[in-house]
C-alpha positions in Angstrom: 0.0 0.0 0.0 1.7 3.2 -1.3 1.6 6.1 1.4 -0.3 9.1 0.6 2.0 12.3 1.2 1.0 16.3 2.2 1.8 17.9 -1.1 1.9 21.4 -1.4 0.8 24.0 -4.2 3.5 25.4 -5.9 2.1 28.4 -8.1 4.5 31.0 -6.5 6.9 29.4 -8.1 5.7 29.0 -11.4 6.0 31.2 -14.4 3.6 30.1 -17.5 5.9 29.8 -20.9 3.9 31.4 -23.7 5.8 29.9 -26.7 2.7 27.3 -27.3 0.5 29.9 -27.0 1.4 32.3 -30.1 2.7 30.5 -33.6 2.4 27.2 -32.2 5.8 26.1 -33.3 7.3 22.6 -33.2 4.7 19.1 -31.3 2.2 21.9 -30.5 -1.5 21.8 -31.6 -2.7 25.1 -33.0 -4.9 26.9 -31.2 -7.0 30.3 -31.2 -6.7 33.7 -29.6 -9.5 32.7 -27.1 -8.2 29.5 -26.1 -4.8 30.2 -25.9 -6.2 33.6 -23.6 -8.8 31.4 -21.6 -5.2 29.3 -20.4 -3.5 32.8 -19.6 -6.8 33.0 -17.4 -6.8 29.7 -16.3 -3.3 30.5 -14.9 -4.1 33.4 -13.2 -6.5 32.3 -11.5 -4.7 29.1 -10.0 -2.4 31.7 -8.9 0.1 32.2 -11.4 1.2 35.5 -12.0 3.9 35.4 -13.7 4.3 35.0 -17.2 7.2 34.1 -19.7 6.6 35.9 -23.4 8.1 36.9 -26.5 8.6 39.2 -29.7 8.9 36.4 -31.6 6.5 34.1 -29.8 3.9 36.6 -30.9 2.1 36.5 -27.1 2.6 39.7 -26.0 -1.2 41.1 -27.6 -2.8 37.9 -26.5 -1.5 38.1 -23.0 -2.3 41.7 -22.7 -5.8 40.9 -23.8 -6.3 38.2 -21.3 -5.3 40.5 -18.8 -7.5 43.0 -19.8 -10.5 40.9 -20.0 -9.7 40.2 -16.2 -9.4 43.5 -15.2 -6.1 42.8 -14.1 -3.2 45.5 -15.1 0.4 44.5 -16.9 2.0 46.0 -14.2 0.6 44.1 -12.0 2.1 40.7 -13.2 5.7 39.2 -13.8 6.8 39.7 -17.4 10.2 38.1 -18.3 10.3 39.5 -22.0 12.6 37.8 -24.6 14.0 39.1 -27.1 16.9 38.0 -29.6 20.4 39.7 -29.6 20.1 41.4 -33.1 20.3 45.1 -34.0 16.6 45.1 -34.5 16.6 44.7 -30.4 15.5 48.0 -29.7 12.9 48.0 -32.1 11.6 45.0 -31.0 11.5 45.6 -27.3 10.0 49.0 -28.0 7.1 47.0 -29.9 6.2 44.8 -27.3 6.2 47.1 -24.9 3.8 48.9 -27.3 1.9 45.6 -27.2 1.4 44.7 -23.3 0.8 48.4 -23.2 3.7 49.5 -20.0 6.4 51.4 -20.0 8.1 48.8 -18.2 9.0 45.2 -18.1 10.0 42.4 -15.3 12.8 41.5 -17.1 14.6 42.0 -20.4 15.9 38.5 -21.1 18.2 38.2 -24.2 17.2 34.5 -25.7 19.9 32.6 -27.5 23.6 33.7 -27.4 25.0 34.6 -31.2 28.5 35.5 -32.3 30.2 37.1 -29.3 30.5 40.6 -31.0 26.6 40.9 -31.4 26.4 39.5 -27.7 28.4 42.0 -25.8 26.3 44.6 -28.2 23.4 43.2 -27.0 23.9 43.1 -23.3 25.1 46.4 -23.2 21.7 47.9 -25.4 20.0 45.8 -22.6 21.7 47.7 -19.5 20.7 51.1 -21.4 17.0 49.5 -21.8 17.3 49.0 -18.1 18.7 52.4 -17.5 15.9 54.2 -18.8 13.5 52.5 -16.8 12.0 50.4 -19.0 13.2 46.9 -17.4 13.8 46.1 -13.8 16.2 43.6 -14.6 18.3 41.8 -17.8 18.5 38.3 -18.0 20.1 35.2 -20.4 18.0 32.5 -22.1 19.6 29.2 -22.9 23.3 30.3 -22.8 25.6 27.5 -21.7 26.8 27.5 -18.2 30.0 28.5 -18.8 29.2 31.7 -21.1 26.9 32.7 -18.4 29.0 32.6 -15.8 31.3 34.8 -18.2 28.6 37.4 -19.1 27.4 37.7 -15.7 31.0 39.0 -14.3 30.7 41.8 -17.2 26.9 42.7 -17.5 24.3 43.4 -14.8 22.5 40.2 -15.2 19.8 39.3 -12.4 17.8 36.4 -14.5 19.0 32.7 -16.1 16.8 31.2 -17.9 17.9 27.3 -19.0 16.7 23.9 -19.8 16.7 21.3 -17.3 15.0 18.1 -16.9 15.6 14.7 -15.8 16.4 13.7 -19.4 18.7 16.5 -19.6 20.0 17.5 -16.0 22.0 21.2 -15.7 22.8 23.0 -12.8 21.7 26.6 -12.2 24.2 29.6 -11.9 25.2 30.6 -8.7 24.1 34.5 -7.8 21.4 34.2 -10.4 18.0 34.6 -10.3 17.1 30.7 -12.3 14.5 30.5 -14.1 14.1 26.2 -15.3 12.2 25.5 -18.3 11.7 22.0 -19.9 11.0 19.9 -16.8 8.3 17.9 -18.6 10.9 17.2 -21.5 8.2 19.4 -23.9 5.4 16.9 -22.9 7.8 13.5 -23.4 7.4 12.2 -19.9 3.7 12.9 -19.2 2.9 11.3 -22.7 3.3 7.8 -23.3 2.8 7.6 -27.2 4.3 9.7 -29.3 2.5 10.4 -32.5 3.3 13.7 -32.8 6.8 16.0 -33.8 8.2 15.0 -29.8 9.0 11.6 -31.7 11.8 13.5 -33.3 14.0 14.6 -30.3 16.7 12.9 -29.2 16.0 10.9 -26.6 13.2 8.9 -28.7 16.0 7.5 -31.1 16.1 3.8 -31.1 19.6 3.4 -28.7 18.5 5.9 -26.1 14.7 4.8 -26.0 15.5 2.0 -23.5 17.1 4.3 -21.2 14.5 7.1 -21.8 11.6 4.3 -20.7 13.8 3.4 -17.5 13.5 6.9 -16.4 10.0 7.1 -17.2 9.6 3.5 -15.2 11.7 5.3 -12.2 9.6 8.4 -11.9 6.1 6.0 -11.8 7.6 4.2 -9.1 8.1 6.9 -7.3 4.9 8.1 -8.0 3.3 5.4 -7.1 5.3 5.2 -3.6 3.8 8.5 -2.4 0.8 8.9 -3.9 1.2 11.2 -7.1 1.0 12.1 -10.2 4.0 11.4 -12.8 3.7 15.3 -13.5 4.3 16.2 -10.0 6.5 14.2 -9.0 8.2 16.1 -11.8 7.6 19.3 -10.7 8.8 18.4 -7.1 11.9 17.0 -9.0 12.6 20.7 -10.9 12.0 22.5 -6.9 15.0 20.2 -5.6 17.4 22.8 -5.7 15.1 25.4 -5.6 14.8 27.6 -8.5 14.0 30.9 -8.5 11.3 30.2 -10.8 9.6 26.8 -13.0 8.3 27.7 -16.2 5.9 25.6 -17.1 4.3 25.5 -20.5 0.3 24.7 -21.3 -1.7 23.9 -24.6 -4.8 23.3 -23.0 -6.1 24.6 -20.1 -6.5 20.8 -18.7 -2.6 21.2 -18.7 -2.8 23.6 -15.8 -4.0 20.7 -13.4 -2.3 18.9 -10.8 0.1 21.8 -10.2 1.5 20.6 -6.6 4.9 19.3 -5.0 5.0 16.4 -2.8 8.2 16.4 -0.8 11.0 14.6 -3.0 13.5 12.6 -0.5 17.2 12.9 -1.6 17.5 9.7 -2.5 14.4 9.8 -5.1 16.0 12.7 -6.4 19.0 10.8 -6.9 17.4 8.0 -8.6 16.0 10.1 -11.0 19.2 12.3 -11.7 20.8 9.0 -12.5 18.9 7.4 -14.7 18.4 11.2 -16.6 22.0 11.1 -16.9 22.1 8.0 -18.8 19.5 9.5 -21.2 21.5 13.1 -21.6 25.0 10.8 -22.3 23.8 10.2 -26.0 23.1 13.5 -26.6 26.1 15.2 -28.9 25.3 18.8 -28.2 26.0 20.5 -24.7 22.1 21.5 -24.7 18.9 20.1 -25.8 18.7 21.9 -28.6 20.8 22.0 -32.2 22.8 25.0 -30.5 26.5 24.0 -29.5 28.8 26.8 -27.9 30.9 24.2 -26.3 34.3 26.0 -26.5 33.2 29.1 -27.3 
């Protein structure tokens, strides 16, 4: 008889990821402006106030609208804003300021590191961003450890946002403010047939299947042991070493259930870590991604 364990709700500490929301890129179904809004909503009203958008994710309208509809102000919600290091920043960060209608963001976080030259240009157009008061904070998105650790010693960087999941463990960077994406593995391990793109990523190839399924097999055990859900049990595995922040994403607003944290014992932690390892030793790449700055 498996014991059934105080779990706790963990919305402070989530952040809803807008990226399935807008252009629906990648294994995500498309959905309309009022659905994707009635999940902002949704959110909200499980308490989660904090929200994770883009230029190029095309959210910012949609979560402004949801907002609205709710009588609920932007300034009265976390925006971590992302925006790409090109010299159409500005322009960009001007429009979707334009868009949630403030004059002032969360955080500017600059997504995806490029050649070093437009980087440094970057960060420093983000520090001005932030000096004329229309950004709290800058942050990183999916840099390597190692490159954020070097651009934090030279830029005023409060925010890291990074993949990590079992199938793909990283550690967070000291003195940052860590944001964790991906701890579902974009839907992998809540979903036990894949007929959809999440086929294609790595950890679905036919020599690291096996070990992908032992991982799966390891989380329902534990699971099962204290009396939850695979989902939070992976959410409970992503608070371990207690993130400043999970971002979770949502296609549906059925997605935004079951949204509590039993406590994870170090040693299911462990178990978990280890098997996750086995599935991120096939993978080429020094991220989840195609991205590779190993060196650099």
């Amino acid at each position: 008889m498996f014991r059934i364990l105080q779990k706790k709700m963990t919305t402070d500490k989530l952040t809803l990821g807008l990226w399935a929301l807008g252009n629906s890129e990648g294994f995500h179904s498309k959905i309309t402006a009022r659905e994707a809004k009635d999940i902002i909503k949704t959110a909200y009203k499980k308490g989660i106030h904090s929200f994770d958008s883009a230029f190029s994710y095309n959210t910012d309208n949609l979560l402004y609208s949801a907002l609205r509809e709710m009588g609920v102000k932007t300034e009265d919600v976390e925006v971590f804003e992302k925006v790409m290091p090109y010299k159409s920043m500005r322009k960009k960060v001007e429009a979707s300021l334009r868009a949630l209608r403030t004059e002032h963001l969360t955080s500017l976080i600059i997504h995806w590191p490029s050649s070093e030259e437009q980087l440094f240009s970057a960060l420093k157009d983000a520090e001005g961003i932030m000096e004329e008061g229309k950004c709290s904070s800058i942050g990183i998105s999916n840099f390597p450890h190692h490159l954020a650790r070097r651009m934090e010693k030279d830029f005023q960087i409060s925010y890291n946002e990074y993949f990590s999941a079992p199938t793909f463990p990283s550690s967070p960077v000291e003195g940052l403010r860590n944001l964790k994406y991906g701890i579902f593995s974009f839907g992998s391990l809540l979903k036990d047939d894949m007929q959809d793109a999440r086929k294609d990523l790595f950890y679905h190839q036919k020599e690291v299947l096996p070990s992908f399924l032992s991982l799966k097999r390891t989380i329902d055990e534990i699971a099962k042991e204290k009396g939850a859900s695979r989902k939070e049990i992976l959410i409970s595995f992503a608070l371990y070493d207690n993130p400043h922040r999970i971002i979770i994403g949502a296609g549906r607003k059925e997605h935004l259930d079951a949204l509590e944290a039993p406590p994870l014992e170090e040693r299911y932690y462990s178990a978990i870590m280890e098997e996750g390892m086995k599935v991120a030793s096939y993978n080429e790449s020094d991220n989840v991604f195609s991205h590779n700055w190993r060196g650099r």
